[in-house]
C-alpha positions in Angstrom: 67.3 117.7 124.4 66.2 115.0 122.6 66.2 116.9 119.3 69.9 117.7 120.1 71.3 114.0 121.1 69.6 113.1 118.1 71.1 115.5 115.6 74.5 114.8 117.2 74.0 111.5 116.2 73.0 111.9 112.9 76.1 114.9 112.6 78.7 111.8 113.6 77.0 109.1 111.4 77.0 112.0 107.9 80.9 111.9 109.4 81.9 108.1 109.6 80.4 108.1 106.0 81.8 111.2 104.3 84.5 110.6 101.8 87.4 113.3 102.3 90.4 111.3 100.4 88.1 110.5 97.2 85.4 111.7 95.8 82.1 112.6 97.6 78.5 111.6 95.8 78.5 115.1 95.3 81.5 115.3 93.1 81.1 111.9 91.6 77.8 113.1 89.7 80.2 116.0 88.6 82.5 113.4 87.5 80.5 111.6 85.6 79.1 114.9 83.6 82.9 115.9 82.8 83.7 112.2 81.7 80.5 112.4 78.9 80.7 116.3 78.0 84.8 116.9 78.1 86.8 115.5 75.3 90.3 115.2 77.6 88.5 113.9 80.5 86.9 111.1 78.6 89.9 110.2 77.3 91.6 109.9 80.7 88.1 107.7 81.8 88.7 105.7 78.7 92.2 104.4 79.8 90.9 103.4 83.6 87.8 101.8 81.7 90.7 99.5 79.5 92.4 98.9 82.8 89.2 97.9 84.8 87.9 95.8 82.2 91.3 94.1 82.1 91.4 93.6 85.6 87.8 91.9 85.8 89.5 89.1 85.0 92.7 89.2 86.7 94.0 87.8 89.9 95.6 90.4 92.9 99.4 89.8 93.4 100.0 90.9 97.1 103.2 90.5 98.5 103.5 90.6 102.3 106.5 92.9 102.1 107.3 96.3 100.1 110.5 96.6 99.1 111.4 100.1 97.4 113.3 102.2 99.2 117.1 102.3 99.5 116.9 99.8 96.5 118.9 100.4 92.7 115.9 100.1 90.3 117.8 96.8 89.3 117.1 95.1 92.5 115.6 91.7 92.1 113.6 92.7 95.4 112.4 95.9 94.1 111.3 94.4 90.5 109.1 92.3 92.4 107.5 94.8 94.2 107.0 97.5 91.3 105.3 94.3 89.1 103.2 93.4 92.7 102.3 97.1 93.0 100.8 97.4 89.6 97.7 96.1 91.5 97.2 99.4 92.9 96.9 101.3 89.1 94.2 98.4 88.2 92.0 99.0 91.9 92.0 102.5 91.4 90.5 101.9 87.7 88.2 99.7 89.3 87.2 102.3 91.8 86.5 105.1 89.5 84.6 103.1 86.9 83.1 101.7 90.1 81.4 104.9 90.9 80.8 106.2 86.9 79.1 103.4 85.5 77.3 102.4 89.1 78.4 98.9 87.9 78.7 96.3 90.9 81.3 93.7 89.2 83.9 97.2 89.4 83.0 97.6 92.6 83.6 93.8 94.1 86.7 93.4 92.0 88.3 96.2 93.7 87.2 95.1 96.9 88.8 91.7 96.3 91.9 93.6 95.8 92.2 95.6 98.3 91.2 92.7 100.6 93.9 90.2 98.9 96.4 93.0 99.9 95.0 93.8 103.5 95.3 90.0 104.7 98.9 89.3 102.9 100.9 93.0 103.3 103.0 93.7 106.6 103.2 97.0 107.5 107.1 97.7 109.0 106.5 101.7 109.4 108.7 102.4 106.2 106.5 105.7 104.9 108.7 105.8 101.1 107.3 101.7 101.0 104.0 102.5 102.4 103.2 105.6 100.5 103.1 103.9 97.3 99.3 102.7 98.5 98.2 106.3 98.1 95.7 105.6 95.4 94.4 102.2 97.0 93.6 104.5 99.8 91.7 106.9 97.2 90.1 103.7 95.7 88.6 102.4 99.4 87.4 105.4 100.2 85.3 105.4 96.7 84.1 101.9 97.5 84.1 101.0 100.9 80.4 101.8 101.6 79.6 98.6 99.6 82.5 96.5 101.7 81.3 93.6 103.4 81.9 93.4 107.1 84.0 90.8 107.0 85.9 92.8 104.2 86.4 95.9 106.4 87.5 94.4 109.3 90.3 93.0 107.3 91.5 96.6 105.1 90.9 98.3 108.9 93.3 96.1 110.5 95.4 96.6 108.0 95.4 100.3 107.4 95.7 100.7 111.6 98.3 98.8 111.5 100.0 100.6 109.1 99.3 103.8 110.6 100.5 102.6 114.0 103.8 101.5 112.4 104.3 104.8 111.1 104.0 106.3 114.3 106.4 104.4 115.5 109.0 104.9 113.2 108.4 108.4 113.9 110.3 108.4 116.8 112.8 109.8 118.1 111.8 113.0 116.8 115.5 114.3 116.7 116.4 111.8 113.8 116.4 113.1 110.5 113.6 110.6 109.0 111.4 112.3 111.7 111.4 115.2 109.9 112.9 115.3 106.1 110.7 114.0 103.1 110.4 110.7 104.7 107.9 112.2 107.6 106.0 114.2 104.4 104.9 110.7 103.2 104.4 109.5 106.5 101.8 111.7 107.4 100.4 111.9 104.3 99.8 107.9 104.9 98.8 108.3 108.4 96.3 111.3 107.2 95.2 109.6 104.6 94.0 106.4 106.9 92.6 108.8 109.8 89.6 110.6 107.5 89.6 106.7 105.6 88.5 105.0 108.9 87.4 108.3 110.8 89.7 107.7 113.6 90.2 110.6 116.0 93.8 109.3 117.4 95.8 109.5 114.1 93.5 112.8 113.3 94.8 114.3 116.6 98.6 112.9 115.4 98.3 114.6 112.2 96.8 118.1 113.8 100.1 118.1 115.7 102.3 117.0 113.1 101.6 118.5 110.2 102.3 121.9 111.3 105.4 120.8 113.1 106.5 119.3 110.0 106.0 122.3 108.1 108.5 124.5 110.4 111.2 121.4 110.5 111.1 120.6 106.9 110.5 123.6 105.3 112.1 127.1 105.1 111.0 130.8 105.0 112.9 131.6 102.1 111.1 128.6 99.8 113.7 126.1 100.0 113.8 123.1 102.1 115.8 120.9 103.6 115.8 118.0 101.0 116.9 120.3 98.9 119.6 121.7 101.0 120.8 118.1 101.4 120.5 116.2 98.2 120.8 119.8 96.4 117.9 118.4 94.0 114.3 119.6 93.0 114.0 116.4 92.5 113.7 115.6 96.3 112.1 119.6 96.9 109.7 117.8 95.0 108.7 114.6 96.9 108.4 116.0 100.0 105.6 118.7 98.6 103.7 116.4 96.7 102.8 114.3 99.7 102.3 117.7 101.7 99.9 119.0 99.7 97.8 115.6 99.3 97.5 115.5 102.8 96.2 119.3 102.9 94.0 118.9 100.4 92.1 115.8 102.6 92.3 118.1 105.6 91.2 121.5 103.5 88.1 119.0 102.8 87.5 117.8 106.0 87.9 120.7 108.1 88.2 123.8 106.1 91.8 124.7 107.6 94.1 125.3 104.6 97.8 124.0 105.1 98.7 125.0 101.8 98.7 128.9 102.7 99.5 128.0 106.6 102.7 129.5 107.5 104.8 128.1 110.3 106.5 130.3 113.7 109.7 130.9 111.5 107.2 131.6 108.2 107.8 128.5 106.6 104.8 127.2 104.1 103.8 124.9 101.1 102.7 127.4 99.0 106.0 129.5 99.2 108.2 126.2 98.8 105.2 125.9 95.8 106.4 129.7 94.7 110.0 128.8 95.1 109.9 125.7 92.6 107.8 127.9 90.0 110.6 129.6 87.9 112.7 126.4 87.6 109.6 124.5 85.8 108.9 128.0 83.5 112.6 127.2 82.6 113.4 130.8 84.0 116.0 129.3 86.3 118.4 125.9 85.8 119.6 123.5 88.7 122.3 120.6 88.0 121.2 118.1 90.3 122.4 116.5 92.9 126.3 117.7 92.3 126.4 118.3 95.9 124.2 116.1 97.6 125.6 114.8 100.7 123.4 110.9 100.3 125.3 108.4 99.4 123.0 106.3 97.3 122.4 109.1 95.2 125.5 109.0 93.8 125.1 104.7 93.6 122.0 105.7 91.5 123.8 108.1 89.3 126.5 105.3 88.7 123.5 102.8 88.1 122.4 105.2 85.4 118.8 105.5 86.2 117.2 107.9 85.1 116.3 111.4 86.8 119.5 110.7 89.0 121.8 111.8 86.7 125.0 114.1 88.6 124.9 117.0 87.3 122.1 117.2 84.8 119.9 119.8 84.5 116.4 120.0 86.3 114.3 118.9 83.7 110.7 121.2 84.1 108.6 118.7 83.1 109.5 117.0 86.4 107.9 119.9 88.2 104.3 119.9 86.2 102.5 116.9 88.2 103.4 118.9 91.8 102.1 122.1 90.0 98.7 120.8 88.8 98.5 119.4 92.7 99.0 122.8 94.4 96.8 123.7 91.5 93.5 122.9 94.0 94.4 125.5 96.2 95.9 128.1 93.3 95.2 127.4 90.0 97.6 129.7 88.7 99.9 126.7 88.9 97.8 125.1 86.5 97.9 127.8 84.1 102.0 127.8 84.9 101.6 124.7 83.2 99.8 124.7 80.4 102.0 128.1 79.0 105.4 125.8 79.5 104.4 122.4 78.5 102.6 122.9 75.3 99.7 120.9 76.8 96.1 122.8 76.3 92.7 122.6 77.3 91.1 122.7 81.0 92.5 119.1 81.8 96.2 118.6 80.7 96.2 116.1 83.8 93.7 113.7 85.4 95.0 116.1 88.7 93.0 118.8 87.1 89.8 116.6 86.5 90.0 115.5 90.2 90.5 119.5 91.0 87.6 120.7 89.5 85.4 118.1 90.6 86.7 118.8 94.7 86.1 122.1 93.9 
């Protein structure tokens, strides 16, 4: 009995430790193998080693509030934010050169970021504001076993409360943020911070949710319901991309795969995946958003940003970054790719070095 109790234990502690949204010990040595052996993924190290060197000696720039969405890219209040949030680019350098060159300053500086961030930034529930932290969240997870305590009581707060907002804001579940590409990003957030702080509530949330999500915002015929309503791959696109980050941390930590999983009515990622794939081989053409039924994409169209266009042509390129994601689970989309984009090589993207390492 004792033998048991005590192997339960030990099962539990190998869990609170085990990195699902970044890169295990296991994978890191991989990492650091493919960053001295492969030409491409050297030179993808080489520009976080610029930025973390840079940022050695550089000050965070937390803001308490994210201001993003529902904003024309020349909002004074969204300018700040985008120059605030280049803080999360230079702690995710940090985090990988961290872990590559086993260097402690890396390490502390991203910490310090992270912190800065954690003790300034109020969470309102807002999942397109909040899931711009996605690859702070990556970057904890790589360093958090050499947080101070003080240091993860702070970034816990914070990411709980973050979560919790979320939650929140999920509710009712009969308004249309409850379920269109907003609720993708939501629970990619909400994912994200349940295998980051190994808490069983928002992993229950998400075991519920995800699938729901998948029958609500998805279709059996490969479209969705972003792109019914802005009629724009642009949008079919954000709401897989956070999908199939938050089934790649949960085909990690528990072996189900959501990227095949089809819903009641036979809705899935990897046929809205499929259904994406002929537009970005140039097979197929979409004008986008001609009949989108949001009003602020047309105020973007008129505030001539780019990618929001009316009527201009899906551009494939736009599709490659969602293609080398799903790549994880079928790396035929990699290979979809590399034959359209003119790119070669095993690592067109740092995506594929993070795939084969996870592998």
């Amino acid at each position: 009995m004792n033998r048991i109790f005590f192997s339960l234990l030990l099962l539990i502690a190998v869990q609170a430790q085990a990195q699902f949204v970044a890169l295990n010990n296991r994978e890191v040595g991989k990492l650091k193998k493919l960053v001295r052996k492969d030409a491409q993924a050297q030179r993808f190290y080489e520009g976080f080693k610029k930025t973390a060197d840079a940022a050695l000696s550089e000050q965070p720039n937390p803001i308490d509030t994210v201001v993003s969405e529902g904003h024309l890219a020349t909002d004074p209040k969204k300018i700040v934010t985008l120059r605030a949030l280049r803080d999360v680019d230079k702690v995710y350098a940090l985090a990988i050169v961290a872990r590559v060159e086993g260097t402690a300053a890396y390490r502390t500086q991203a910490l310090a970021f992270i912190n800065a961030w954690a003790a300034v930034n109020q969470p309102l529930g807002n999942p397109i504001n909040d899931t711009k932290f996605e690859a702070l969240f990556f970057a904890y997870d790589l360093v958090k076993s050499g947080a101070t305590q003080d240091q993860k009581k702070v970034i816990g707060t914070w990411l709980r409360r973050m979560a919790d907002a979320e939650i929140v804001t999920s509710q009712p579940r009969t308004k249309k943020t409850a379920y269109n590409n907003w609720n993708s990003h939501r629970l990619k957030v909400i994912g994200a911070i349940a295998y980051l702080l190994d808490e069983p509530r928002y992993k229950a949330f998400i075991d519920t949710a995800l699938p729901e999500q998948i029958e609500r915002n998805l279709l059996p015929d490969g479209t969705g319901i972003d792109l019914l309503e802005r009629d724009a791959f642009h949008y079919h696109i954000y709401t897989l991309e956070p999908l199939i980050s938050l089934a790649t941390v949960l085909k990690r930590a528990t072996g189900t795969d959501f990227y095949r999983y089809a819903s009641p009515s036979g809705a899935s990622i990897k046929k809205s995946v499929d259904y994406l794939i002929p537009f970005v081989a140039g097979e197929k053409t979409h004008p986008e958003f001609v009949n989108s039924q949001v009003a602020f994409d047309k105020k973007r169209a008129e505030n001539h940003e780019p990618g929001y266009e009316t009527g201009a042509l899906f551009h494939p390129a736009a599709g490659y970054g969602v293609l080398v994601q799903a790549a994880y689970f079928e790396p035929s989309c990699q290979d979809v790719v590399i034959k359209h984009s003119g790119k070669t090589g095993r690592f067109p993207y740092w995506q594929s070095v993070l795939n084969e390492v996870e592998r």
